[in-house]
N, C-alpha and C positions, 0 to 999 in steps of 0.2 A: 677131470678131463685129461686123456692123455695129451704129453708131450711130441711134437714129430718128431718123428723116429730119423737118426740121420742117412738111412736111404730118401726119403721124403724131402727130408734140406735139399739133397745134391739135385734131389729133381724138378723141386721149385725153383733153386737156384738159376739150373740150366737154363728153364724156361722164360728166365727174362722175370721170375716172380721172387716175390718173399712172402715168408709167414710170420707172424712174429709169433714171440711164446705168452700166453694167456688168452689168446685173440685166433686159436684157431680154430678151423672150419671156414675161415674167410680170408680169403688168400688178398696181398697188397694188390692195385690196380697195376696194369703194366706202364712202361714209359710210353709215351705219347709215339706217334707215329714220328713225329716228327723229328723227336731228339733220337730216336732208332733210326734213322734214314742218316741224320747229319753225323752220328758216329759210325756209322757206315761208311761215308765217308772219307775216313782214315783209315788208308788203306796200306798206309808206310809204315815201319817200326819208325823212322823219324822224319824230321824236315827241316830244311834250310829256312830261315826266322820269314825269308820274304815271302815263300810260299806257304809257311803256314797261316800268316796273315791272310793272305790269298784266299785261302781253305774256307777261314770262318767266315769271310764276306763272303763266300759263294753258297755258304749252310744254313747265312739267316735266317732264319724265319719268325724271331718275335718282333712283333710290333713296334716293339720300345726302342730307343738305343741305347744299346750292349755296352754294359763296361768291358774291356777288356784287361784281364788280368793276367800275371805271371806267377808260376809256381815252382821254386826252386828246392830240390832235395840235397843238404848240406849234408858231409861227412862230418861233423862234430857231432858233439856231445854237450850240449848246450846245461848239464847239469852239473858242468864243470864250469866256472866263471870265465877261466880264461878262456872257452873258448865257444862264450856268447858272440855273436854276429849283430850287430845294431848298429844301424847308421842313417843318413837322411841324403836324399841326390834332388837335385832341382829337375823336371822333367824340361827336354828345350821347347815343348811344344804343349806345359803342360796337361790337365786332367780332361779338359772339356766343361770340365763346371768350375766356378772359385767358391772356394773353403768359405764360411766361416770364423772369422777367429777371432776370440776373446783373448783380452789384455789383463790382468791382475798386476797393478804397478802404484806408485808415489808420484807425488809433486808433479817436476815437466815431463816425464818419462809417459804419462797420463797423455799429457797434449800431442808429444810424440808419435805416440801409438793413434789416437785420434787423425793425426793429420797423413798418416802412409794407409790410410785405409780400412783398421782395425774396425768390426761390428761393433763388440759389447768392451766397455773398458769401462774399469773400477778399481776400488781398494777393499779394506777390508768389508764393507759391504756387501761384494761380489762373493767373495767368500762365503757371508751367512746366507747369502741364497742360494750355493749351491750345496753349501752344508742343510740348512732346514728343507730346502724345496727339493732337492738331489736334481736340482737343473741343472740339464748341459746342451742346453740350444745350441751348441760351436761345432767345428770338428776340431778345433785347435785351440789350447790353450797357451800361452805367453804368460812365464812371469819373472821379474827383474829378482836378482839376487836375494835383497832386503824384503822381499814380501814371500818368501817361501818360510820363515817362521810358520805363519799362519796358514799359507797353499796347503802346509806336512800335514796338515789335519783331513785333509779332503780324499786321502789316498783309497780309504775303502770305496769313496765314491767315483772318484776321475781312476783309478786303476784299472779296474777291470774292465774301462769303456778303451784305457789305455790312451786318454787324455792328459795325464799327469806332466805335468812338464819337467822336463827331465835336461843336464846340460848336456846332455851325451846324444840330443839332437837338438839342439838350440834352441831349448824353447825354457828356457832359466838365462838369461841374459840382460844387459844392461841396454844393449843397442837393441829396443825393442822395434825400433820403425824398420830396419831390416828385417828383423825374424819374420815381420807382418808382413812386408812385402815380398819375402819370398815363399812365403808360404799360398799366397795369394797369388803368386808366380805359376805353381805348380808344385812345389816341396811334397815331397812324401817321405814317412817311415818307410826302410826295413829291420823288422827283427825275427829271428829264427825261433820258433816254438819248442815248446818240448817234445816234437817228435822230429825235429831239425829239419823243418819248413817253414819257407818264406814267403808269403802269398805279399805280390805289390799291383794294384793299378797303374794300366802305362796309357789310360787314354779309352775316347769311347770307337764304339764297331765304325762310326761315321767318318773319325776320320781319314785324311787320307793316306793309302798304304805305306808312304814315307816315314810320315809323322808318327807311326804308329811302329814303325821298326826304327825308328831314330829315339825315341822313349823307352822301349825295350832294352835295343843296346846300352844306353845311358845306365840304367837298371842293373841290369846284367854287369856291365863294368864294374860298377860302385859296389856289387855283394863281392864281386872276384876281389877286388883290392881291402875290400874289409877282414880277406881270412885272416882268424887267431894265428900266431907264429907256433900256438901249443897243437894244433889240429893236425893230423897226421894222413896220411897218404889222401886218396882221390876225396876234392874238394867239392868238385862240382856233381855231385853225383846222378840227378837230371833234371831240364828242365821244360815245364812244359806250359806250351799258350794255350788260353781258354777265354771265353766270353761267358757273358752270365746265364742264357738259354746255351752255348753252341757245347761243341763237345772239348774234351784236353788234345791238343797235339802235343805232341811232345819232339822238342827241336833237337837237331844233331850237335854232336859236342863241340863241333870246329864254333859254332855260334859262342858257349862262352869262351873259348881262347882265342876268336875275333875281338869280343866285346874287351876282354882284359887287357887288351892293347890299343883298344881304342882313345 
């Protein structure tokens, strides 16, 4: 069976379609009416963070409530160490939903974690279940200094879910009734990918336009202040709001050098 020819690509493309290769003769379905109506709707090359807010509340159209998320494009090089971007901000208002989170710790550090709210907490135990069952019921893992001998074994498993606990977002720590509670707060990861993006939730479509550009900004601030000192010229290179049905807006640049001072 031939391959499509790339006149063919450019004109499936045009048309809002795809074809893949081994699979043709049967062109991909198109986007729904709806998500073509709500990107229709971005009619700016960019926007001011309150108006885009604005935007996706006025594009909803799924049933559910939308998480909302941010997507920021970094000038690094994240395949160079120094000039990884990772770090963790408390949202003031924040997810909409509470985490999850499991404890891996000893002795009082146990009851600790227990009494600030903690789901699942154990010891080595917790370990072999997540080793033998590759269970990870949490969104968050906590574990105290002294039990990461035995966490080190879990990393093919709690890594690539990117659960691993790490001290470079506090979640290897001795004061685990904090970690717990502020994670339970609202805490979230940022870290930059190997194509130097950072995708963060700041909260769901429900709530209100405040709350939801007061979590952004938060957001926004905490990537600006994290740049490597090795990264070189434009930092922020764009950033854009999105919902998990609506379409990307993509905000104007005064937004992060508001946020960086904030």
């Amino acid at each position: 069976m031939a391959l499509p020819t790339p006149g063919r690509i450019r004109v499936l493309r045009k048309a809002g379609l795809a074809e893949a290769v081994g699979d043709e003769g049967r062109m991909a379905r198109k986007d729904s009416k709806n998500i073509v109506k709500a990107r229709a709707a971005v009619v700016k090359p960019s926007y001011a963070l309150p108006e885009a807010v604005g935007l996706l509340k006025q594009v909803k159209y799924a049933k559910f409530d939308e998480t909302v998320d941010l997507t920021l494009r970094l000038g690094v090089d994240t395949r160079h160490a120094d000039q990884m971007v990772r770090g963790t901000v408390v949202l003031p208002h924040g997810l909409g939903k509470t985490k999850t989170v499991a404890v891996i710790a000893s002795g009082d550090r146990q009851k600790e974690a227990t009494e600030a709210g903690a789901d699942f907490v154990g010891g080595e135990e917790m370990v072999e279940k997540i080793q033998k069952e590759s269970w990870t019921a949490f969104d968050a893992l906590i574990a105290t200094p002294d039990m990461m001998k035995v966490v080190g074994r879990l990393g093919k498993i709690l890594g690539p879910k990117g659960l691993m606990p790490n001290p470079k977002t506090g979640t290897v720590t001795q004061d685990v009734a904090a970690a717990v509670k502020e994670i339970k707060a609202g805490k979230v990861e940022f870290r930059a990918d190997k194509t130097s993006l950072v995708h963060v939730p700041v909260g769901k479509l429900s709530f209100d336009p405040q709350k939801l550009i007061d979590n952004a900004t938060t957001v926004i601030g905490a990537i600006v202040r994290s740049k490597p000192s090795a990264a070189k010229g434009k930092y922020i290179k764009s950033v854009t709001l999105s919902s998990t049905m609506g379409p990307g807006v993509p905000l104007d640049s005064a937004v992060a050098d508001a946020a960086g001072k904030h």
